[in-house]
Residue frames relative to the residue before (quaternion, step in Angstrom):
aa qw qx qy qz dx dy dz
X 1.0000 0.0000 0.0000 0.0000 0.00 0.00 0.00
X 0.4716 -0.6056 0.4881 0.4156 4.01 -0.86 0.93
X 0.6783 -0.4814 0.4122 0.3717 3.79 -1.39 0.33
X 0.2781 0.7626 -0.5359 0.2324 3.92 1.29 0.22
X 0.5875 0.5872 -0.5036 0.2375 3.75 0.49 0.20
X 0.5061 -0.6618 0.2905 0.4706 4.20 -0.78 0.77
X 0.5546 -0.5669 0.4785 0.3770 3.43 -1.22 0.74
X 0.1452 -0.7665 0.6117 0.1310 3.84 -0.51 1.30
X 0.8446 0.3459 -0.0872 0.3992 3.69 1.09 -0.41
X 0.6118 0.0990 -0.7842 -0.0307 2.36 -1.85 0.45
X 0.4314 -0.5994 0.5551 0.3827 4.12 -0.68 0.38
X 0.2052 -0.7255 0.6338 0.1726 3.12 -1.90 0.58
X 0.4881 0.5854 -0.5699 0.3070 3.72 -1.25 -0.14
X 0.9034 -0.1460 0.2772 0.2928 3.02 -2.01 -0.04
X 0.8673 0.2326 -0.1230 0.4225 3.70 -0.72 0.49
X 0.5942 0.5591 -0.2676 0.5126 3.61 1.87 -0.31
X 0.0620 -0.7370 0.6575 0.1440 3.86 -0.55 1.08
X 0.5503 -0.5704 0.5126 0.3303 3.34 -0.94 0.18
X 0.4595 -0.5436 0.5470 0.4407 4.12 -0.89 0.66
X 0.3540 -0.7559 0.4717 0.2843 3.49 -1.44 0.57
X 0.3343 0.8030 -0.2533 0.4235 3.22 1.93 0.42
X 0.1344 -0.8192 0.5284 0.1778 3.74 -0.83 -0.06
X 0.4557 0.6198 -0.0971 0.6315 2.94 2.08 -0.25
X 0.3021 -0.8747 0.3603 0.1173 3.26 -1.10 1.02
X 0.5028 -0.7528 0.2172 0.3651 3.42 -0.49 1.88
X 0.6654 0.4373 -0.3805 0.4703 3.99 1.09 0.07
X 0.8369 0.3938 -0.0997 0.3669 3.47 0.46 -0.94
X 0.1207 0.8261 -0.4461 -0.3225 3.15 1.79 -1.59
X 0.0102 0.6251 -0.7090 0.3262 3.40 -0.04 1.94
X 0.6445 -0.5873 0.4445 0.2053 2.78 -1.30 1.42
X 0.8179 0.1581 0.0354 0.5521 3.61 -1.92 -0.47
X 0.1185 0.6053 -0.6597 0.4294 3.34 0.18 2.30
X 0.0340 0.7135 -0.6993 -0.0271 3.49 -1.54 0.88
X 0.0530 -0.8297 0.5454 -0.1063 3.30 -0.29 1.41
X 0.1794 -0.8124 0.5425 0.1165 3.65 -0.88 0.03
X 0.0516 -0.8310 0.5119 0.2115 3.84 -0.21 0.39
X 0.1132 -0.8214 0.5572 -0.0445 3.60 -1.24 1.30
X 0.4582 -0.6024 0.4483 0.4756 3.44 -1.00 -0.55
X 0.4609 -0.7578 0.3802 0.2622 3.06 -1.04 1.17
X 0.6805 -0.3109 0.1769 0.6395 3.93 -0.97 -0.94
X 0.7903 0.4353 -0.3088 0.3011 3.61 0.95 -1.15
X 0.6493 -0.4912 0.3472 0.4653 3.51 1.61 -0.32
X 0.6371 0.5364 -0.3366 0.4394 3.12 1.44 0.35
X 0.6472 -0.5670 0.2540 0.4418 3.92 -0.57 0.45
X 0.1225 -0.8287 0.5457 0.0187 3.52 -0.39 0.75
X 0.3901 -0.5979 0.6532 0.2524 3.83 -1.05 0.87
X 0.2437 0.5442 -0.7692 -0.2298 3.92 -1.69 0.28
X 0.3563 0.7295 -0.5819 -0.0473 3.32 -1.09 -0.61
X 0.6845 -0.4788 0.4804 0.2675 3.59 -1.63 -0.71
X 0.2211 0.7621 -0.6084 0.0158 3.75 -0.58 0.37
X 0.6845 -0.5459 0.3549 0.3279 3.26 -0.87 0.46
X 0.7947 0.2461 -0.1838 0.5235 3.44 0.35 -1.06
X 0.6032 0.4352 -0.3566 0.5653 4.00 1.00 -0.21
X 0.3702 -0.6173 0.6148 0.3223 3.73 0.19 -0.48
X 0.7803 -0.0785 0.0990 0.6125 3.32 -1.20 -1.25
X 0.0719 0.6700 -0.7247 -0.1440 3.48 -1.40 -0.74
X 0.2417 -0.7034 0.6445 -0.1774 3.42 -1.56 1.00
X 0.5142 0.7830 -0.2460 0.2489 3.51 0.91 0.93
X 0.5624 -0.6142 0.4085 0.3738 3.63 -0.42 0.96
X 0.3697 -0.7394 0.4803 0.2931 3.56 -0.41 0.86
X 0.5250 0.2971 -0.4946 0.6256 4.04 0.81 0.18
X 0.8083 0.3221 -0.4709 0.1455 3.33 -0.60 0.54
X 0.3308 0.6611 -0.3571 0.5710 3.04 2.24 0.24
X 0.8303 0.2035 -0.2967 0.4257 3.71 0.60 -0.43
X 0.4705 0.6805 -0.4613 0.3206 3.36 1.45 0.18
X 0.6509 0.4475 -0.2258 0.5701 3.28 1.87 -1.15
X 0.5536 0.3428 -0.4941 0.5761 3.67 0.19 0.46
X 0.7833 0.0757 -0.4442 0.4282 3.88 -0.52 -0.15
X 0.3511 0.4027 -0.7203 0.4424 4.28 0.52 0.54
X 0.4002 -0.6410 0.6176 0.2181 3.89 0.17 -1.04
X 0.4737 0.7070 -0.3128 0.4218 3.17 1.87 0.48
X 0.2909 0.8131 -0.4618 0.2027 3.74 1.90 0.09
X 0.6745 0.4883 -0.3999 0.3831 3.50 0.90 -1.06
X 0.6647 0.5977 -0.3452 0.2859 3.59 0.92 -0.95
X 0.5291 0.5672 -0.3275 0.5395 3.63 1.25 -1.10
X 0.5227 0.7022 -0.3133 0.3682 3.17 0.28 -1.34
X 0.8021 0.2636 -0.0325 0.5348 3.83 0.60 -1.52
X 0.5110 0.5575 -0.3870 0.5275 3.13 1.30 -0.16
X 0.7528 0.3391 -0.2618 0.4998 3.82 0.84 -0.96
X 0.4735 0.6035 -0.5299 0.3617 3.60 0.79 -0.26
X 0.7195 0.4866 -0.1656 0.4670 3.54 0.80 -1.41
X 0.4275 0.7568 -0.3451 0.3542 3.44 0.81 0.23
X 0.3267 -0.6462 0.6090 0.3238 4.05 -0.41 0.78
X 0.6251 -0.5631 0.4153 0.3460 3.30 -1.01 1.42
X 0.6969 0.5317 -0.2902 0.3840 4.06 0.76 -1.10
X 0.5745 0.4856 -0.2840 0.5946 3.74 1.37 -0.11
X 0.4050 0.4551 -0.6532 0.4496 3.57 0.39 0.49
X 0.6493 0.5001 -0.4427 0.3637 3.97 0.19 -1.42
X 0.6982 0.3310 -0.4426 0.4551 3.94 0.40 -0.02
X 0.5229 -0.7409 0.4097 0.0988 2.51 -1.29 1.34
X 0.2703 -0.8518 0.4249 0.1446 3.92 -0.75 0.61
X 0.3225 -0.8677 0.3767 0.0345 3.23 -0.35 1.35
X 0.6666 -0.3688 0.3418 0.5502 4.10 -0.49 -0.38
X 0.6646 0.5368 -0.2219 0.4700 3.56 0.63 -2.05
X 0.7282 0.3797 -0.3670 0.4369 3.90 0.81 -0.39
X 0.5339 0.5545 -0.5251 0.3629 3.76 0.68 -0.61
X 0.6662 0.3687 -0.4915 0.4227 4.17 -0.18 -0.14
X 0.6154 0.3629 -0.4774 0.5115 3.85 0.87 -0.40
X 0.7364 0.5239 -0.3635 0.2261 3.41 -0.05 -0.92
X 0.6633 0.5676 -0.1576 0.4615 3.35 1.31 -1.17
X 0.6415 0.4273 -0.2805 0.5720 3.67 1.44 -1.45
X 0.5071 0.6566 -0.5086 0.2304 3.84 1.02 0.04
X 0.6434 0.6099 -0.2168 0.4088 3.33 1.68 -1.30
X 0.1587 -0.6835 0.6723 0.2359 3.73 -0.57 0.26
X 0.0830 -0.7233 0.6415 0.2419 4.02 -0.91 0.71
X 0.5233 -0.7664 0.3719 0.0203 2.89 -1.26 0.95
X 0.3873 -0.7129 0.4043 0.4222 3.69 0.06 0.51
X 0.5198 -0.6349 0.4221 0.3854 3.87 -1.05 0.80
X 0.5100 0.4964 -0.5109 0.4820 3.61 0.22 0.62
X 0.6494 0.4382 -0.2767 0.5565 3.65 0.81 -0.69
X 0.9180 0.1936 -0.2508 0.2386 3.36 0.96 -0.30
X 0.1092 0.6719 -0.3746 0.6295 2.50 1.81 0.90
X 0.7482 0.2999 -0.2992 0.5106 3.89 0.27 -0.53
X 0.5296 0.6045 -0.3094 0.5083 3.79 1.48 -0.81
X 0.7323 0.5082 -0.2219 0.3952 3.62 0.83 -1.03
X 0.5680 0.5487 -0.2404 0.5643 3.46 1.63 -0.92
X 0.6280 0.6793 -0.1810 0.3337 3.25 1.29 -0.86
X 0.8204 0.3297 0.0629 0.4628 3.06 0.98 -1.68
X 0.4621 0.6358 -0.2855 0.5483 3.10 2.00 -0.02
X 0.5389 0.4386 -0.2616 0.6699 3.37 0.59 -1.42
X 0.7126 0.4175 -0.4248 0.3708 3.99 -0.61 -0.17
X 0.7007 0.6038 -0.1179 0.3613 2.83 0.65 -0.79
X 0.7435 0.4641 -0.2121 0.4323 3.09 1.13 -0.81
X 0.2617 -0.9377 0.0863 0.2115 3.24 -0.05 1.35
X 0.6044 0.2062 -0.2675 0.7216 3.19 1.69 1.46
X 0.6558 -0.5367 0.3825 0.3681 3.22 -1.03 0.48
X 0.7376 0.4484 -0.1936 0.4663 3.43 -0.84 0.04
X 0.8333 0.3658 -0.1604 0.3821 3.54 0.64 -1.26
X 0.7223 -0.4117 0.2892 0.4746 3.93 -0.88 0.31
X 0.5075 -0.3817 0.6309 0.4457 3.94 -1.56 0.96
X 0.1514 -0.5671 0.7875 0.1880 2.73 -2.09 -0.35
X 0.3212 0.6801 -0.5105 0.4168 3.39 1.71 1.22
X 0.1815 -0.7725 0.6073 0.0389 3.70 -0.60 1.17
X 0.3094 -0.7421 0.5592 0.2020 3.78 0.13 1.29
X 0.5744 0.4799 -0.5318 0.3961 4.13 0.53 -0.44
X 0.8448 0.1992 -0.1222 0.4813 4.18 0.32 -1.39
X 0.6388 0.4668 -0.4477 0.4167 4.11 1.43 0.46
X 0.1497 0.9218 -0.3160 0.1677 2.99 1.13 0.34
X 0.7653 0.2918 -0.2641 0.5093 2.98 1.24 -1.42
X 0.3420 0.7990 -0.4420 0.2217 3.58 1.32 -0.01
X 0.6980 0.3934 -0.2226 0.5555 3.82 1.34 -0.47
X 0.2152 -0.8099 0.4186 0.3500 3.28 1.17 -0.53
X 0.2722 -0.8348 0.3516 -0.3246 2.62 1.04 1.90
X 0.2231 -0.7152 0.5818 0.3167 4.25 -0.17 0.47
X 0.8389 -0.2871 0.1289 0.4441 3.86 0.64 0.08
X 0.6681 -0.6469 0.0660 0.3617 3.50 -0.63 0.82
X 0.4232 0.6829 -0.4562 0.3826 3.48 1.58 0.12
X 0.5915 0.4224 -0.4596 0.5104 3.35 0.90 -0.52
X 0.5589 0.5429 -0.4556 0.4306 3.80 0.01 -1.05
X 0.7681 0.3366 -0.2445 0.4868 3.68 0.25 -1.05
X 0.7891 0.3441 -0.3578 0.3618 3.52 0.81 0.23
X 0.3464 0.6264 -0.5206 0.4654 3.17 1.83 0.79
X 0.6536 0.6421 -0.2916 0.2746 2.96 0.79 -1.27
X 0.6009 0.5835 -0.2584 0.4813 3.69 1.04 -1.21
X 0.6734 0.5655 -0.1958 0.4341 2.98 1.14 -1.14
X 0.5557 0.4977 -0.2748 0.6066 3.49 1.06 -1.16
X 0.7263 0.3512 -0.3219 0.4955 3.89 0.02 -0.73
X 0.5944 0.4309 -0.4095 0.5416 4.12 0.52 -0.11
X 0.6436 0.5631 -0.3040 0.4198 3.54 0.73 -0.42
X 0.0734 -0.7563 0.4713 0.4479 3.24 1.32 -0.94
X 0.2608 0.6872 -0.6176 0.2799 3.51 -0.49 1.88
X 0.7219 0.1805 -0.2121 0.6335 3.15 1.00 -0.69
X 0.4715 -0.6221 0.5269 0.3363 3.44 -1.42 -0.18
X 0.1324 0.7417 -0.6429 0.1383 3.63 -0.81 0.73
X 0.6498 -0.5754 0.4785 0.1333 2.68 -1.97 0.79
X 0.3053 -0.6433 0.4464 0.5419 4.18 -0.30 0.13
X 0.9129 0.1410 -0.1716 0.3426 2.71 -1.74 1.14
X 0.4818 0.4388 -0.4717 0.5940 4.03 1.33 0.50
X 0.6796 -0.3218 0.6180 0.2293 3.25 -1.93 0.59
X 0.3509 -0.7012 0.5968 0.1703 3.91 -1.29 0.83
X 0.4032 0.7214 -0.3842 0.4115 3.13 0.87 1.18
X 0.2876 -0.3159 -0.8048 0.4121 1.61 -1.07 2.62
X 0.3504 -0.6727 0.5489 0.3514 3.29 -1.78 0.02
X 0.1317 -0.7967 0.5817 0.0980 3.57 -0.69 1.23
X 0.3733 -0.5968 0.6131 0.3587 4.18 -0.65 0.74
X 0.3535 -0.5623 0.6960 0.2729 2.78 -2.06 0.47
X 0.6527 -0.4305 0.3357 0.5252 3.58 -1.00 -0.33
X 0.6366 0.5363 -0.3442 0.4343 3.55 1.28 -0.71
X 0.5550 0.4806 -0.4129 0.5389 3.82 0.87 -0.05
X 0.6579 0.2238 -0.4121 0.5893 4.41 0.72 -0.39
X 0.5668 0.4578 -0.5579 0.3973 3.91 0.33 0.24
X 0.5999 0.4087 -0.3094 0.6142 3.90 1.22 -0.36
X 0.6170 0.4728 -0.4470 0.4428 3.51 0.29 -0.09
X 0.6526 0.6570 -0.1765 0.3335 3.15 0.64 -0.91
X 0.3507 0.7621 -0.1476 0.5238 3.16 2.34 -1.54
X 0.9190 0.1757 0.1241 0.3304 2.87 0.08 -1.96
X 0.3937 0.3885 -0.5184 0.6521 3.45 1.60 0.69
X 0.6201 0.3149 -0.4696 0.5438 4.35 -0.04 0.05
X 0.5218 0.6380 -0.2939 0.4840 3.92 0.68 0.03
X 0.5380 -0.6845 0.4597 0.1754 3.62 -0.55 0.81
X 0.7957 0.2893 -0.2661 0.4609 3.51 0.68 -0.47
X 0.5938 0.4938 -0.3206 0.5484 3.33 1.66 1.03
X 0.5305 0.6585 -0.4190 0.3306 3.03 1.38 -0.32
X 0.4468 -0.6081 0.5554 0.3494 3.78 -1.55 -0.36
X 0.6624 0.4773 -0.5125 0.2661 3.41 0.75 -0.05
X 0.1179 -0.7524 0.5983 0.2492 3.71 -1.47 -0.21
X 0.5767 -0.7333 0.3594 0.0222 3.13 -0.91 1.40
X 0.0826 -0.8711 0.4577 0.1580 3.85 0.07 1.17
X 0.2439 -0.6586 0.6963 0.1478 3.60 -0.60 0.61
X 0.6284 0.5571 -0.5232 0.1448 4.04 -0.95 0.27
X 0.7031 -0.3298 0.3496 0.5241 3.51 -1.38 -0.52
X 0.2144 -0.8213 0.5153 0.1186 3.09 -1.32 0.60
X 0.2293 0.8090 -0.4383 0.3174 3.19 1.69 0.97
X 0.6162 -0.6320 0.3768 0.2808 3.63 -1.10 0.42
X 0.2867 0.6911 -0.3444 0.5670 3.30 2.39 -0.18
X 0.8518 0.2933 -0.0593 0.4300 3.44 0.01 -1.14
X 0.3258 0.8402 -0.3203 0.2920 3.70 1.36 0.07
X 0.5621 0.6828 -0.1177 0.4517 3.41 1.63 -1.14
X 0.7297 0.5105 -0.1829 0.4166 3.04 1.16 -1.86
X 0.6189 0.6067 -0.2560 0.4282 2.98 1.41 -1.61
X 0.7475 0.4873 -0.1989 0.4053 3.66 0.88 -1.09
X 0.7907 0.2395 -0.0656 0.5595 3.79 1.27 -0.94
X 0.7400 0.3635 -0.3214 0.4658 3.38 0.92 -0.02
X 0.6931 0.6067 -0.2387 0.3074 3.54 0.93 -1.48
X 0.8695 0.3045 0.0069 0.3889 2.74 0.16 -2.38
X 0.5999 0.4980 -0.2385 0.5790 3.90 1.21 -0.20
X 0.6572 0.5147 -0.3316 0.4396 3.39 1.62 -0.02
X 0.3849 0.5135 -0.2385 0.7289 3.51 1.56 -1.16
X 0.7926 0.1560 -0.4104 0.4231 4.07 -0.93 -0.78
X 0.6470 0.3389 -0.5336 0.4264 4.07 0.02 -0.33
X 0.5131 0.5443 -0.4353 0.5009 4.27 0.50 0.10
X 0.3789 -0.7718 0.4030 0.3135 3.77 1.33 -0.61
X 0.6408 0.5232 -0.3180 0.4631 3.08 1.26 0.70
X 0.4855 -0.7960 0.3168 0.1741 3.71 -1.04 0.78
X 0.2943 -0.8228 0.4356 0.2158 3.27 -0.18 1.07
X 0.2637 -0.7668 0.5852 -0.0109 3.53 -1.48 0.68
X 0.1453 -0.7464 0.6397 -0.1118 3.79 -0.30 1.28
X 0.1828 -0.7355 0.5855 0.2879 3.63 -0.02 0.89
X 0.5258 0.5797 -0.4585 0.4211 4.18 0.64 0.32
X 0.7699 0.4001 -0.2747 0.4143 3.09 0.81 -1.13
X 0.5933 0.6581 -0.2241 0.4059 3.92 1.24 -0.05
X 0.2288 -0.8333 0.4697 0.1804 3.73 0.32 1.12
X 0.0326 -0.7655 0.6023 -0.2238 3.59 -0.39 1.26
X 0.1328 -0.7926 0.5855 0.1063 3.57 -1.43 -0.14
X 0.4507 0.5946 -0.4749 0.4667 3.42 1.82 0.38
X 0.6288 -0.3768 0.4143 0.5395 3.86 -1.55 -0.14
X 0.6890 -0.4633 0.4803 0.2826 3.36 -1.73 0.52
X 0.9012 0.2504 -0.2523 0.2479 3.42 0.88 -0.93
X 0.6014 0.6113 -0.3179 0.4044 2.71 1.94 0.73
X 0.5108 0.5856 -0.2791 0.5641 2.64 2.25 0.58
X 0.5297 0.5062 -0.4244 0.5321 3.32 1.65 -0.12
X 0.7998 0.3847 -0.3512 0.2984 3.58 0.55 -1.30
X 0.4699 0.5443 -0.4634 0.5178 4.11 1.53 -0.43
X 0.6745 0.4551 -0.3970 0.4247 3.95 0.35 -0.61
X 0.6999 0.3944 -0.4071 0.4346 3.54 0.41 -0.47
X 0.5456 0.5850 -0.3649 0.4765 3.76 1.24 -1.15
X 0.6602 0.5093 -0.3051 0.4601 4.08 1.12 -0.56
X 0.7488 0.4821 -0.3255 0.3177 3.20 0.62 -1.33
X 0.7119 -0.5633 0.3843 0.1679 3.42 -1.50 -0.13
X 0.5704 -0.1113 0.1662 0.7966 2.92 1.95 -1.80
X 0.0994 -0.6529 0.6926 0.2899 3.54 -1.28 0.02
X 0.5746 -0.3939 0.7063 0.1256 2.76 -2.45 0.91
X 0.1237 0.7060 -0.6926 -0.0811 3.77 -1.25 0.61
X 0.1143 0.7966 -0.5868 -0.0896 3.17 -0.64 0.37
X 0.4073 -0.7726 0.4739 0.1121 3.65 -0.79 1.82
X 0.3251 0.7845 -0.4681 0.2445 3.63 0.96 -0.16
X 0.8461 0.0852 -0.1588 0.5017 3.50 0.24 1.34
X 0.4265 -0.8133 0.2857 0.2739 3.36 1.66 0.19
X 0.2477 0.7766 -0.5364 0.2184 3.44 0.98 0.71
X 0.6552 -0.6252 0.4188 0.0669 3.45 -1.02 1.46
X 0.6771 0.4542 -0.2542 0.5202 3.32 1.19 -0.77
X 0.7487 0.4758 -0.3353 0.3173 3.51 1.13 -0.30
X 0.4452 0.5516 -0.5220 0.4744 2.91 1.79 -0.31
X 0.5532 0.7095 -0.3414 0.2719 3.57 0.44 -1.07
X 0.7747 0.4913 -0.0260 0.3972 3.41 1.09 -1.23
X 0.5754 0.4910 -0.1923 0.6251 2.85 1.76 -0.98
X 0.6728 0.5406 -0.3328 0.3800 3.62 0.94 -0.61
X 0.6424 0.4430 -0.1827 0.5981 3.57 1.31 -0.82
X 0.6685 0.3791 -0.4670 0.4374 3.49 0.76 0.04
X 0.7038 0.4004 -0.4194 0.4103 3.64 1.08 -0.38
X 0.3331 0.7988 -0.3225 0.3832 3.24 1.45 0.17
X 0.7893 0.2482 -0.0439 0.5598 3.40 0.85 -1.53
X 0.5456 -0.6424 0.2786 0.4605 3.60 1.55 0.95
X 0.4967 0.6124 -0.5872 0.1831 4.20 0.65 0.39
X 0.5196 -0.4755 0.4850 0.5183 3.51 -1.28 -0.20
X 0.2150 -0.7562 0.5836 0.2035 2.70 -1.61 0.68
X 0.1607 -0.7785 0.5959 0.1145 4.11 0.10 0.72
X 0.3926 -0.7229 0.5666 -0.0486 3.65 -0.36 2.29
X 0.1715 0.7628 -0.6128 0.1152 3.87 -0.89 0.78
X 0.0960 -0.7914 0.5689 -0.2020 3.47 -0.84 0.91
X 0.3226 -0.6469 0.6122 0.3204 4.19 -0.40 1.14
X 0.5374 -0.5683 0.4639 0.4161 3.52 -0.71 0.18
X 0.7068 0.4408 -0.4695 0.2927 3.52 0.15 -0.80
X 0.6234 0.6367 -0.2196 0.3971 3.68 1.18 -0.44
X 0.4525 0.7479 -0.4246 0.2359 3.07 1.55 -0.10
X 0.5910 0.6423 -0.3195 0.3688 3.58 0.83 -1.16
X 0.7062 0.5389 -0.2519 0.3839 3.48 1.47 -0.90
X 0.4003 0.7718 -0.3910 0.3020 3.43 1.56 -0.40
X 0.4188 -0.6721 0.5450 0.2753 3.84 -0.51 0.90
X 0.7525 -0.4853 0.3470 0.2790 3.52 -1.21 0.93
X 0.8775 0.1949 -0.1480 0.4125 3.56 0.65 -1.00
X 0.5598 0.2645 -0.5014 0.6044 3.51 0.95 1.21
X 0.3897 0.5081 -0.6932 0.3308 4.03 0.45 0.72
X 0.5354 0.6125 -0.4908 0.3120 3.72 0.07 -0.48
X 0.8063 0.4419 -0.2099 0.3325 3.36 1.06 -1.04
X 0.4942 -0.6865 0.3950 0.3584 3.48 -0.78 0.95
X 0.3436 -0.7581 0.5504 0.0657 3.45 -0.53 1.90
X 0.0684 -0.6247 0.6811 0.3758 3.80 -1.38 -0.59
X 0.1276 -0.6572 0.7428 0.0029 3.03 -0.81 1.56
X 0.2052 -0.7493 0.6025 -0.1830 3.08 -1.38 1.76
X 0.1612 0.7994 -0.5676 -0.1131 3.47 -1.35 0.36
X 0.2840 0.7771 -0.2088 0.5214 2.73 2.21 0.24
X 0.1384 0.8131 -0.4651 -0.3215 3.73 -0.04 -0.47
X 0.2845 0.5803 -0.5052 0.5720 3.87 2.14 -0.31
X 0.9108 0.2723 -0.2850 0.1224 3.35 -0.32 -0.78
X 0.4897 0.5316 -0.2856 0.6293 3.36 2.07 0.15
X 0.3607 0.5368 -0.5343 0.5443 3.51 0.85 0.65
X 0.7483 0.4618 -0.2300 0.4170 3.23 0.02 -2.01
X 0.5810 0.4805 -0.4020 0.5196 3.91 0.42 -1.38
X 0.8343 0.4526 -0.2990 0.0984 3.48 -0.05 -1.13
X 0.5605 0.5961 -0.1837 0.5448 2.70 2.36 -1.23
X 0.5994 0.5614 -0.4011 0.4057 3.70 0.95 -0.61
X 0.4691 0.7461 -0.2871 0.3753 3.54 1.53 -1.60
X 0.8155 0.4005 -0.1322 0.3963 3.17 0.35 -1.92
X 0.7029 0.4941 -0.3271 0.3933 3.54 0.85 -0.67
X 0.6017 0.4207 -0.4006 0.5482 3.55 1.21 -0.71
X 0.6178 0.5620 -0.3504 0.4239 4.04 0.48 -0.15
X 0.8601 0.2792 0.0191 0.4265 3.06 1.04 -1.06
X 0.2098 -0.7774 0.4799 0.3483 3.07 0.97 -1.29
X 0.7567 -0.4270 0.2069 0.4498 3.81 -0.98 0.80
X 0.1282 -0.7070 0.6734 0.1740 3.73 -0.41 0.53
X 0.7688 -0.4844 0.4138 0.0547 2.98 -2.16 0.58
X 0.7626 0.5416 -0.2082 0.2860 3.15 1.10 -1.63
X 0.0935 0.7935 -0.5756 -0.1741 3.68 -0.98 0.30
X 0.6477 -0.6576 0.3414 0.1777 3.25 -1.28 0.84
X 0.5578 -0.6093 0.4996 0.2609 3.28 -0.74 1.09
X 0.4262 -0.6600 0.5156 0.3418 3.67 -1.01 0.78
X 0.5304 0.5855 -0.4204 0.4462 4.14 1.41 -0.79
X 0.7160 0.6052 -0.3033 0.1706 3.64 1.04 -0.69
């Protein structure tokens, strides 16, 4: 999304010094206005504005914890993707490994296809200039900082995708028709699609989740979930499991009862490069096999609240999807 959200920061009044920086304390983007206060617990807190983060709201030890992890670009995309009202919560140390492991970085081919992507959106008619600004959209690819972005971009215009002058910078960036004939590629193309793929038991035990946690979680994210059960077909299941995942966008696993097929599923989706978005009832956690513990699970007994975890999940992964359910659905 372009930086179009309202500047909530930096506060003024009494007790607020101004950062002595111009540079942002996560990203160090330029033409930053930050302020440094006390936070809720009494400890120094960062608010202010940066271009390519938006708001931010951020214990000042955890602004430098995430610059020397080297993990600034990753937050970064994590806050871009943020509902403008979630900047006001504050971010703490204990949150940078969720927030950061939320982001999947992408290999520069993928983003290079993300840039072609998000350009062409952007532009607010065909034909006419992005209104993608490669200095503050940076984190939109999840991108290590906006030189790269500006060197997709060169790229993209050697390619013939963008238009450019010889030897000028593609700036603005205007598509050619060959860059919505690739788009196009890549909206028939799984990591463009709207659908998101569930991976779990399909036992009547687990029926709830599917109904109050799962599928209302994926559609508030704006995207459509897919249960290869719930889909009337007449081909084999597992060639309906493996064309659904080749379709989908991201998959949903949820291990809640250890069913084999989901590890299965999850494996072949991270296989074909999709997110995968890990889920687990809590009590079941101990049962997780060794080589998906590493990954950052929602472990839930809550289901209101494994909606929310899940919808939040998808949007930092993805960003806001599009899709809205049909009332027949």
């Amino acid at each position: 999304m372009p930086s179009n959200k309202r500047h909530l920061f930096p506060p003024k009044g009494p007790g607020i010094s101004p950062f002595p920086s111009p540079n942002c304390p996560i990203c160090n983007t330029p033409n930053a206005d930050f302020a440094r206060i006390s936070g809720p617990t009494g400890s120094p807190f960062l608010q202010g504005w940066c271009p390519a983060c938006t708001n931010v709201f951020i214990e000042e030890g955890a602004a430098q914890e995430v610059r020397q992890q080297r993990k600034g670009h990753l937050l970064s995309a994590f806050l871009r993707k943020l509902p403008e009202d979630d900047a006001l919560k504050p971010i703490f140390k204990y949150h940078l490994e969720e927030y950061t492991s939320s982001v999947s970085e992408l290999a520069i081919v993928d983003q290079f296809d993300l840039a072609l992507k998000t350009i062409c959106e952007m532009c607010p008619i065909i034909g006419a200039a992005s209104m993608f600004d490669y200095q503050a959209d940076w984190p939109l690819l999840t991108a290590r900082s906006a030189e790269t972005a500006l060197f997709l971009m060169r790229e993209m215009a050697d390619a013939g995708y963008l238009h450019s002058e010889r030897d000028a910078a593609p700036i603005p960036a205007r598509p050619t028709w060959k860059a919505y004939e690739r788009l196009h590629q890549l909206q028939s193309s799984g990591r463009s699609s709207e659908i998101g793929f569930v991976a779990m038991s399909f036992s009547s035990e687990q029926l709830p989740v599917w109904l109050k946690a799962i599928k209302p979680g994926i559609e508030e994210a704006g995207y459509r979930p897919f249960r290869v059960d719930q889909d009337e077909h007449n081909r084999r299941i597992d060639d309906e499991i493996i064309a659904g995942i080749r379709r989908c966008r991201f998959l949903v696993a949820d291990f809640t009862g250890q069913k084999n097929g989901v590890y299965f599923e999850a494996g072949m989706a991270l296989g074909l490069g999709r997110n995968v978005i890990w889920m687990c009832n809590r009590s079941g956690k101990d049962g997780l096999h060794f080589d998906t513990r590493q990954f950052n699970h929602i472990l839930y007994d809550d289901l209101l609240e494994a909606k929310r975890a899940l919808t939040n999940r998808i949007v930092a992964l993805e960003g806001q999807g599009s899709y809205l359910p049909s009332a027949l659905e």
